[in-house]
C-alpha positions in Angstrom: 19.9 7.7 39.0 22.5 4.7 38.6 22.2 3.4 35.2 20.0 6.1 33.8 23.3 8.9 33.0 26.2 9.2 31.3 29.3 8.0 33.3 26.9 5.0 34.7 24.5 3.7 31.9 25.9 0.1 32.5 24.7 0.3 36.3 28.3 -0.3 37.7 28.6 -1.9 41.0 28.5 -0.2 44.0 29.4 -2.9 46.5 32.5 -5.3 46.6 32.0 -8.3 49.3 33.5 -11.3 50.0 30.1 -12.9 48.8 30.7 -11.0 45.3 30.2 -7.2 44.0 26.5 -5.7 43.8 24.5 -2.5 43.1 23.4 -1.8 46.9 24.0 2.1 47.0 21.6 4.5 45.3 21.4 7.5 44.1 17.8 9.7 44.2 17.0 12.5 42.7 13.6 14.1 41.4 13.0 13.5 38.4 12.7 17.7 38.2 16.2 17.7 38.3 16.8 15.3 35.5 17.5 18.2 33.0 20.1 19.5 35.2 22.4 16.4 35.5 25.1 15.8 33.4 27.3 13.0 34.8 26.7 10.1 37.3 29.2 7.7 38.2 30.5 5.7 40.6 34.1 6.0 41.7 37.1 4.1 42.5 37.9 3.3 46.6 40.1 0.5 48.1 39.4 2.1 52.0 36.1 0.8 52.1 33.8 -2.3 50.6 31.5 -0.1 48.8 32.3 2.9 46.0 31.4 6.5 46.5 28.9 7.9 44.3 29.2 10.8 42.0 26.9 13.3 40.2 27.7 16.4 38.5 25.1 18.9 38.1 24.9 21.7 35.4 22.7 24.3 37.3 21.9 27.8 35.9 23.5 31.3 37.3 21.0 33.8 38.6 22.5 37.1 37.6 23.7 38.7 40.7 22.4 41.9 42.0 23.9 45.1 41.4 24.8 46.1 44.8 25.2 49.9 43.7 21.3 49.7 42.5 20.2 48.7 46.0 19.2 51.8 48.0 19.4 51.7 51.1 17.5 53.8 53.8 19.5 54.9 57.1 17.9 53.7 60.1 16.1 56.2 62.6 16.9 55.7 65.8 14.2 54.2 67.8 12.1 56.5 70.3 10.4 54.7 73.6 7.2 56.1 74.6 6.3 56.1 78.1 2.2 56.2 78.7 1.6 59.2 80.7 -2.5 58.8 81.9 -2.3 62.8 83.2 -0.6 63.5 79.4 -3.1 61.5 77.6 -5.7 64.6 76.4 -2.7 66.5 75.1 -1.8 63.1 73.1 -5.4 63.2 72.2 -6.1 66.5 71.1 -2.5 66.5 69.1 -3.4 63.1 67.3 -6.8 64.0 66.0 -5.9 67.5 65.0 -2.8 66.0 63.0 -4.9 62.7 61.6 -7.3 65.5 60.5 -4.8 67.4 58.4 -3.3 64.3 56.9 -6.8 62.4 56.3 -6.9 65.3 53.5 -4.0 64.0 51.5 -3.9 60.2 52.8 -6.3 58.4 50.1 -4.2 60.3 47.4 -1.1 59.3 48.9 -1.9 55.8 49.4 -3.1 54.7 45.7 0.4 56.4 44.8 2.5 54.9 47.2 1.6 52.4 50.1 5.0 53.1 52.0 4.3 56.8 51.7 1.5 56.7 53.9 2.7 54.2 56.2 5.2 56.8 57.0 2.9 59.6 57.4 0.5 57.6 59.3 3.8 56.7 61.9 4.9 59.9 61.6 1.7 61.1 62.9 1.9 59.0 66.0 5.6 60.5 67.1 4.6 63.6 66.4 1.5 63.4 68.4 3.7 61.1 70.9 6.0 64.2 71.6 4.2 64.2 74.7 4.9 61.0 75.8 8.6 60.9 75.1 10.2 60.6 78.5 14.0 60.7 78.9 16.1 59.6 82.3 18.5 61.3 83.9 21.2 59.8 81.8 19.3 61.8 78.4 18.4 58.0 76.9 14.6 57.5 76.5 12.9 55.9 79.3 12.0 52.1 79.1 8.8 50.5 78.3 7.2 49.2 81.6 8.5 45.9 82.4 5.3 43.7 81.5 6.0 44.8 77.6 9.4 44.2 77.8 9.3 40.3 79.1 6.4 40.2 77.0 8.2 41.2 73.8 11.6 39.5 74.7 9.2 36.4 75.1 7.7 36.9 71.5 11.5 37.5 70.1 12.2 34.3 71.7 9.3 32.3 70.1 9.9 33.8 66.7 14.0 32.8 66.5 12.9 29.6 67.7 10.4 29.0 64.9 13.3 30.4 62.5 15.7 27.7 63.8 13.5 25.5 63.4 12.4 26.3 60.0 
């Protein structure tokens, strides 16, 4: 960008030696950003032998959100199911009589609204779940059996460290 903007079109020097003063420090930029760039120049310093660049950049302001527009859902608490093998034909019986009724009025539901039947679908699940829903002495659901836990603690893990890394 030296030499190419306002503030620098002569290509000022960037570098003051002993051996005499040069254009050694750059400035890059995409040319995408070209529109955006309104002043380049190179400024004044007597701490060091070469001169800080400068570039000032007009950029446009996305409107911000209207945070009273943004609905927000309350979040349902989270239920832990406990497979019971000597509950499973009540789970059965429940689920199929349940996905049944709501097979009826899914395919309408779904070409209206995707999230609708999402939530029926999961809704079916708890419901037909009830049986499965095992709480401790202390009235707080039971946990998962300790293979899923390590197992979804060690998929947590992965995932952050992918986000990190991204």
């Amino acid at each position: 960008m030296n030499a190419r903007f306002a503030g620098d079109s002569d290509g000022n020097f960037t570098c003051f030696s002993n051996d005499g003063a040069s254009l050694v420090d750059y400035m890059i930029a995409s040319s995408n950003l070209f529109p955006y760039i309104r002043n380049v120049c190179v400024l004044d310093r007597d701490d060091s032998d070469h001169s800080p660049l400068s570039c000032e950049l007009a950029l446009i302001k996305k409107p911000v959100l209207n945070r009273q527009s943004i609905v927000v859902k309350p979040l349902t608490p989270i239920k832990r199911y406990k497979w019971n093998q000597s509950r499973m034909s009540s789970f059965i019986d429940n689920f199929k009589s349940m996905l049944q009724n709501l097979s009826r009025s899914l395919s309408n539901t779904v070409c209206d609204d995707v999230n609708t039947g999402v939530e029926a679908i999961t809704s079916v699940y708890h419901e037909a779940g009830q049986c499965m829903l095992v709480r401790n002495m202390g009235g707080r659901f039971a946990l998962q059996p300790t293979w899923l836990n390590s197992t979804c603690d060690n998929l947590k893990y992965i995932k952050f460290r992918a986000l990190w890394k991204f």
